[in-house]
N, C-alpha and C positions, 0 to 999 in steps of 0.2 A: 191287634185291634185295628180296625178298617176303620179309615176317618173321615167322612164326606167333605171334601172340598169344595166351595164356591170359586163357580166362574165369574168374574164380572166383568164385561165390555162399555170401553169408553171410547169416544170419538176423540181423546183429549184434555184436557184441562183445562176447564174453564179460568180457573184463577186459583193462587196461592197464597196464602195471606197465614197471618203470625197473631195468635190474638191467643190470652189466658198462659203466656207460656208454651205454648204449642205452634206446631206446622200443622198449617191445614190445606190440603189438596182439594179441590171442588169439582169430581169428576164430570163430563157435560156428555151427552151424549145429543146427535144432530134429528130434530126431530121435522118432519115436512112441514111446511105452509099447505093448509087443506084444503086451500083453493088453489096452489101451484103455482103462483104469482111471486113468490117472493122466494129467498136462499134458506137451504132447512136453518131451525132458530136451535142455537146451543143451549141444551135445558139440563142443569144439574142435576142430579140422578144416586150419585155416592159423593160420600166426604170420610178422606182419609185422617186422621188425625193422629199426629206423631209426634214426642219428644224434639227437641232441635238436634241432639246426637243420634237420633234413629235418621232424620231427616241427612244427617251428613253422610249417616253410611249406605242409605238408600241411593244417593248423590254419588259417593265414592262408586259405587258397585253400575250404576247408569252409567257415567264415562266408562268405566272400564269396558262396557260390553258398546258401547260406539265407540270407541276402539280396536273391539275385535270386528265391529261392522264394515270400520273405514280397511280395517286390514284384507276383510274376505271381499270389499268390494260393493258390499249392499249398499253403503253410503258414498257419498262423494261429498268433498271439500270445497263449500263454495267459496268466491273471491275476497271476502272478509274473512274466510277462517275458519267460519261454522262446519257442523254437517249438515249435509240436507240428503232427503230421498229426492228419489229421481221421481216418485208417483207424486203428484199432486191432489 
């Protein structure tokens, strides 16, 4: 049986917040100033909403794979510790 999958594209995360029992993710995506004047404005777009144990293993499973990042070199270690990309 063929499943159609969504893609969905985020600039980010706007913010994460905890409310009803739940984790909530506020994806934003970067939208322009339509006069050009000003930096594109972060406008929420999806909202993930998860258990606090789906939230830990989604967490578990994100460090893991920026540790295969810092391993193959994608990321680099900045002077506090973090990861960071080289793109800005």
């Amino acid at each position: 049986m063929d499943k159609k999958q969504t893609e969905i594209f985020a600039d980010g995360i706007g913010q994460i917040h905890f409310a009803g029992g739940m984790v909530r993710f506020d994806f934003v995506t970067l939208q322009p100033d339509p006069e050009g004047k000003n930096d594109p404005e972060p406008i929420c777009n999806e909202r993930i909403i998860m258990p606090p144990q789906g939230f830990l293993n989604a967490y578990n499973s994100m460090q893991n794979l920026i540790d295969k990042l810092l391993e193959a070199g994608v990321l680099q270690r900045t002077e506090n510790g973090t990861a960071a990309s080289e793109q800005k």
